[in-house]
C-alpha positions in Angstrom: 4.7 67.4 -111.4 3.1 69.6 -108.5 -0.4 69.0 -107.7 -2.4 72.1 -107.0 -4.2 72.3 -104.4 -7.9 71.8 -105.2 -10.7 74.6 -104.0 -11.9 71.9 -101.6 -8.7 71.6 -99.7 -8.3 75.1 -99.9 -11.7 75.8 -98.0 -10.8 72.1 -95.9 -7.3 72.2 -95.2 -6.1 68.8 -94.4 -5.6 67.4 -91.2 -4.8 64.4 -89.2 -8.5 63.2 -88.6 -9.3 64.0 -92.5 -6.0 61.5 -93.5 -7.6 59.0 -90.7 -10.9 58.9 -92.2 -9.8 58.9 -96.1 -7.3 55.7 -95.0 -9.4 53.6 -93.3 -12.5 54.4 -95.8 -9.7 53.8 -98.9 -8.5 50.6 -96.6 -12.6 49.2 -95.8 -12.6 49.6 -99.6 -9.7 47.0 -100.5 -9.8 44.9 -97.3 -6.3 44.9 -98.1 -5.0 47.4 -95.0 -3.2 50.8 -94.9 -3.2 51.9 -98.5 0.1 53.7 -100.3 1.0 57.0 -99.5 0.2 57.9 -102.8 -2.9 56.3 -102.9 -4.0 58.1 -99.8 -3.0 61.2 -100.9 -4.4 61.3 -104.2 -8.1 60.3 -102.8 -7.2 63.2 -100.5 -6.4 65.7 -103.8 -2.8 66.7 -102.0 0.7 65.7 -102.6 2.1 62.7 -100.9 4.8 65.3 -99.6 1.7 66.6 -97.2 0.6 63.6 -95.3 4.3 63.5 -93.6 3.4 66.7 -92.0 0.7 64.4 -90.0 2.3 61.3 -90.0 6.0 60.9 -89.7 5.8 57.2 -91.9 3.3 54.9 -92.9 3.4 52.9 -89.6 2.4 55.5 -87.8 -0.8 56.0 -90.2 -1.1 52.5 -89.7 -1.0 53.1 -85.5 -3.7 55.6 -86.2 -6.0 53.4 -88.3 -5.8 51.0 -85.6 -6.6 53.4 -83.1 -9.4 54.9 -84.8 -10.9 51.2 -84.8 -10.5 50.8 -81.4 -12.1 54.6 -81.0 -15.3 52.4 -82.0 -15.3 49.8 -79.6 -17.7 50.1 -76.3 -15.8 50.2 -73.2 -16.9 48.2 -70.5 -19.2 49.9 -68.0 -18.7 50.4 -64.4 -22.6 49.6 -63.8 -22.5 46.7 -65.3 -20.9 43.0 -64.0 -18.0 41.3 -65.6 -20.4 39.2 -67.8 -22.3 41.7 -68.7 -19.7 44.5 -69.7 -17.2 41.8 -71.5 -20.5 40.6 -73.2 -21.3 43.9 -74.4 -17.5 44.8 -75.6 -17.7 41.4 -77.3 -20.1 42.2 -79.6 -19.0 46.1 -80.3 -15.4 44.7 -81.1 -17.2 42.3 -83.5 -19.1 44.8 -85.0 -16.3 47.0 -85.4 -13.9 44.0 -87.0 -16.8 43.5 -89.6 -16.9 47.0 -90.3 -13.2 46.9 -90.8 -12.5 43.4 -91.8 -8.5 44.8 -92.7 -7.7 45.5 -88.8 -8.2 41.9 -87.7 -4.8 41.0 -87.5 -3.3 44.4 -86.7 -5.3 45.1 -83.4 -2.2 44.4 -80.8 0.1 44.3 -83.4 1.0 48.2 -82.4 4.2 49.0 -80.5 3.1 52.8 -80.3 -0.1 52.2 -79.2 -2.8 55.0 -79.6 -4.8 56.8 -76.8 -7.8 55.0 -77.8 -6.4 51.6 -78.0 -4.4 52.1 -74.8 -7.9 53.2 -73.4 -9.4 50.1 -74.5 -7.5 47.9 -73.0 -7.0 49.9 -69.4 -11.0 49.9 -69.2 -11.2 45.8 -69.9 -8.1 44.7 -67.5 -10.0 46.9 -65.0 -13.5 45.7 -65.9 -12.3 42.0 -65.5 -9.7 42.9 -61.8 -13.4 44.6 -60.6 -14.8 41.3 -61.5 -12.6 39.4 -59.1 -10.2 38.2 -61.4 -6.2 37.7 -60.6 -3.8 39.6 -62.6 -2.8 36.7 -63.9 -6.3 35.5 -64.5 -7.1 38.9 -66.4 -4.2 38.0 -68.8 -6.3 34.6 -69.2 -9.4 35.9 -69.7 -8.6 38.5 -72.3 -6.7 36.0 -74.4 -9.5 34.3 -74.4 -12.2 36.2 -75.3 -10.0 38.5 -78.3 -8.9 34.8 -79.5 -12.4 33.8 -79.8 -13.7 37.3 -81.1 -10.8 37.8 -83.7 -11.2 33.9 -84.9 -15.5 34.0 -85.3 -15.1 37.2 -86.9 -12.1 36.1 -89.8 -14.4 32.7 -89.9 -17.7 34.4 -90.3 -15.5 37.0 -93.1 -14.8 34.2 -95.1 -18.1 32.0 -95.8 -19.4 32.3 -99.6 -22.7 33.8 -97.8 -24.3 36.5 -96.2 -27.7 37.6 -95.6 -30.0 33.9 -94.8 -30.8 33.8 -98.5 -27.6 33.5 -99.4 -26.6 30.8 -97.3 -29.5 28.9 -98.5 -28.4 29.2 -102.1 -25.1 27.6 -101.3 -26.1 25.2 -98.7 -29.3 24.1 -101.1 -26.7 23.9 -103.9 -23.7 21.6 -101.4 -26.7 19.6 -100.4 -28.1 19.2 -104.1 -24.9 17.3 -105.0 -23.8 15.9 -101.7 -24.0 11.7 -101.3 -25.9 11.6 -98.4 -24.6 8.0 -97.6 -20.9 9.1 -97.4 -21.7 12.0 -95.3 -24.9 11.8 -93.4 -24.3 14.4 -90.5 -23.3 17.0 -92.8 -26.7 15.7 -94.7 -28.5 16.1 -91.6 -27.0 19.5 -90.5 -27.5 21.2 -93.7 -31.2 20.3 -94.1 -32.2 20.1 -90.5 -30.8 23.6 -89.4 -28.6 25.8 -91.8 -31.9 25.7 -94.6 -34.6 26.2 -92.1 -36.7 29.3 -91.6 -35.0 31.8 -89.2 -31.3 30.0 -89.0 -28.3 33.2 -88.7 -24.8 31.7 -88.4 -24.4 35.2 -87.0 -26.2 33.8 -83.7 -23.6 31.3 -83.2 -21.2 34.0 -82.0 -23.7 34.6 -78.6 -24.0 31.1 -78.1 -20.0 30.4 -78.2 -19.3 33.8 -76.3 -21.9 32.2 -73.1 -19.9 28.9 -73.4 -16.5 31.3 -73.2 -17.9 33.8 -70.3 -19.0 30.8 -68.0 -15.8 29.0 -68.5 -14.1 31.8 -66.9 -16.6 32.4 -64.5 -15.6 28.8 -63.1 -11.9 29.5 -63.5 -11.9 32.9 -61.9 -11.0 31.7 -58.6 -8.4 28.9 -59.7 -6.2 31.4 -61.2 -3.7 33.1 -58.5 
């Protein structure tokens, strides 16, 4: 059966940033990834037959979804210090994972890369070879910091909580039924920090990142 082509699309034909957008929004949705061709197309109001004319095969949708993610990530700045920039493009990757929790494991997955993503990772080698760092040491220090950033972000994905009055429903609830006398440090850490006034687990993520940036401040020089 032929779809007819709505008064919307007739007025907005499609195109390859309107398939982009409808994908990642259908894939944000689910959390699941690239969505089906037909999927796609029918939030689009087209035929499946159309999106080929963009994208040759559903990997290379999936190449632009991952693209597009890394379209949202801040480049490191030339004005800026190593430390400084990488701390900066920490957080915007994180932000950008959270936004798109689906991309996590697909950010250098890619074998055709996208501008963007190819972009990305030109501006951070160079940020961190500015910065005095081998090429060798660059490899380092970029598996590093994406290891840490991809693993806080699927960690921070995952807990039954979000906003602080969340997580002091379900740490108030684990501590409610918890035998202090087996486990006294979880005791402890619940009540004395995750339920007080003011506590984010979001904040860990600086604190771990200064840990991670001063670490390879002192192994800059070590790595030839």
């Amino acid at each position: 059966m032929t779809t007819e082509p709505t008064e919307t699309t007739r007025r907005n034909p499609l195109s390859r940033e309107k398939v982009l957008q409808a994908a990642v929004a259908l894939a944000d949705e689910s959390g699941t990834g690239v969505p089906s061709m037909r999927t796609l197309a029918k939030r689009l109001g087209v035929e499946a037959m159309s999106l080929y004319h963009h994208f040759r095969n559903k990997s290379a949708l999936l190449d632009g979804m991952v693209d597009s993610v890394f379209a949202e990530v801040e480049l490191p700045s030339n004005d800026a210090d190593w430390q400084t920039a990488m701390r900066r493009r920490s957080a915007s990757m994180r932000d950008a994972l959270t936004r798109h929790p689906w991309a996590i494991t697909l950010m250098d997955s890619r074998t055709s890369p996208g501008r963007a993503t190819l972009r990305h990772h030109n501006a951070v080698i160079g940020c961190l070879r500015s910065g005095g760092f081998s090429v060798a040491g660059t490899a380092h220090a970029l598996s590093v910091l994406d290891g840490y950033i991809y693993g806080f972000t699927l960690q921070q994905l995952s807990l039954p909580f979000e906003p602080p009055a969340d997580l002091e429903g379900v740490g108030g609830a684990i501590l409610e039924n918890l035998p202090r006398d087996e486990f006294p440090h979880l005791a402890e850490m619940i009540a004395d920090l995750a339920l007080q006034p003011g506590y984010a687990y979001t904040e860990e993520f600086d604190v771990g990142l200064d840990l991670v940036l001063d670490g390879l401040e002192r192994e800059r020089d070590r790595w030839t």
